[in-house]
N, C-alpha and C positions, 0 to 999 in steps of 0.2 A: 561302457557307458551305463548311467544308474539308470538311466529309464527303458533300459532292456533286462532290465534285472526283473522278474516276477515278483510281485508282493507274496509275503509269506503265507502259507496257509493256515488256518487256527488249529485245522488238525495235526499240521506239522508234516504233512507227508510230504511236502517239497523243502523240507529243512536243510538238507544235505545239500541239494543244489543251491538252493536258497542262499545257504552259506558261503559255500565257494564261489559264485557269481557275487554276492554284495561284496567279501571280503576285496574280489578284484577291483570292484567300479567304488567302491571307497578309497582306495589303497591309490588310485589314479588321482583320485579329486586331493590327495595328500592329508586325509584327515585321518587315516587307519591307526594313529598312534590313540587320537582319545578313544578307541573300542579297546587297545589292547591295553593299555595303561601305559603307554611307552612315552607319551607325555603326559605330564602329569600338568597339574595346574603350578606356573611358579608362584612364589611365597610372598611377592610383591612390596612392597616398602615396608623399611626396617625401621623400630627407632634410631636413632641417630645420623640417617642415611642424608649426606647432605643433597641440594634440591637436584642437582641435576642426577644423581644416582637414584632418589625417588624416583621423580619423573621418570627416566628409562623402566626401572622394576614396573610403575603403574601402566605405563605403554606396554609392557612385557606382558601382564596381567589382564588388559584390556582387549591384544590380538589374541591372547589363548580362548578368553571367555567368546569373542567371533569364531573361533575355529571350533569350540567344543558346541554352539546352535549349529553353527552348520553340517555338523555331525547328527547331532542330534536330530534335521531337520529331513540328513537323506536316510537315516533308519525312522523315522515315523512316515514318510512314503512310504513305505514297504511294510506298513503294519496294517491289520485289520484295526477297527474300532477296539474292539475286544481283547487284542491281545495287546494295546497301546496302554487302555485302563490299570492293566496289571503292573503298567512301569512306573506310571507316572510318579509314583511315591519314591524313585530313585533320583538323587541328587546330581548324577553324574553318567552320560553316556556310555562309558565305561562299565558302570555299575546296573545301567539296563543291558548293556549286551550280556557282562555274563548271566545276569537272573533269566532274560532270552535262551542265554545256549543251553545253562543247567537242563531249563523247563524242557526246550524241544530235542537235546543231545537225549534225555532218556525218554520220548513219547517215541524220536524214530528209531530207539534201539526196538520198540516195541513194534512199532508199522515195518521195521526191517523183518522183524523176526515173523511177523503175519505173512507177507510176501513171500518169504522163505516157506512156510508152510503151504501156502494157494501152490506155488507153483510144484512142489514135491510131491501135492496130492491131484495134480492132473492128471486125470487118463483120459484115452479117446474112447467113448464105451463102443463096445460091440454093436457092428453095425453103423457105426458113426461117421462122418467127414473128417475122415485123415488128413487134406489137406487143410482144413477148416480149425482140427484139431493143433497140428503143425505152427498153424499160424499164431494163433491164441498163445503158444508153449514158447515160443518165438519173441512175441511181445513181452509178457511175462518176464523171459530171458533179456529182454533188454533192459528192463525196467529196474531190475536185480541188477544188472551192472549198471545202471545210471547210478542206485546208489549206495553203488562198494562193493556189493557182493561177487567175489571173483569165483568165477567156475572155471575148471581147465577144458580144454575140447572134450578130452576123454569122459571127464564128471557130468558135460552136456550131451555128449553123445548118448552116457549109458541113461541119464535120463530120459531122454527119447524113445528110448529102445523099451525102457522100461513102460513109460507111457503106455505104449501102442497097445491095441487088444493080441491074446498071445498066439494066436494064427498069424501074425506078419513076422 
């Protein structure tokens, strides 16, 4: 359902989830083809098309252009002010989602690759709340696989281990 979908963030940090939840609550409402390009707009009446072949092409043309606002209407839900401005100059739903995915695919390679460092440079310092510690390293860890980053037990474990101050 779209309106359990989060609106995106403008820093892009929930882009990942962001994405795979819209893609599902669009993909249900059956408009997912004008983000991917899988429909495209038809070509609509031809010279020489006689009336009743017109007419069907212009009705053809007239439910696509309904399906491509309503696309259009459940990705501007989901947008801040700020990051809508940035679209508006694209002609095609379509053509705002990829300038969308380009922009936030490489700001969360960036927010991945930060997380990835926070959580590698945590320790518990000496003297400190282990389990306090524990917990924060924890979160951290889940937050990293909310978005993608696979560790095996083994690579979390020695993390931990590593973490801790070196008397434990």
């Amino acid at each position: 359902m779209l309106s359990n979908v989060l609106k995106l963030d403008v820093s892009g940090t929930n882009w990942l989830i962001f994405h795979y939840c819209f893609e599902i609550a669009v993909e249900s409402k059956g408009v997912w083809g004008h983000f991917d390009g899988s429909e495209p707009s038809p070509p609509g009446p031809q010279q020489g098309d006689d009336a009743a072949t017109a007419a069907a092409a212009t009705a053809e043309v007239t439910e696509w252009k309904k399906k491509e606002k309503e696309a259009c209407h459940y990705l501007i839900q989901k947008l801040e002010d700020s990051t809508l401005t940035e679209l508006l100059h694209h002609a095609t739903v379509e053509r705002m989602w990829n300038a969308l995915t380009e922009k936030f695919t490489a700001l969360s390679t960036h927010i991945i690759a930060d997380m990835q460092a926070r959580f590698d440079n945590m320790k518990c310092p000496n003297n400190g709340n282990v389990r306090t510690h524990l917990t924060s390293l924890r979160m951290k860890y889940e937050e990293l696989c909310a978005v993608g980053v696979v560790l095996t037990d083994n690579q979390y474990a020695t993390h931990i281990i590593g973490s801790l101050p070196y008397y434990y």
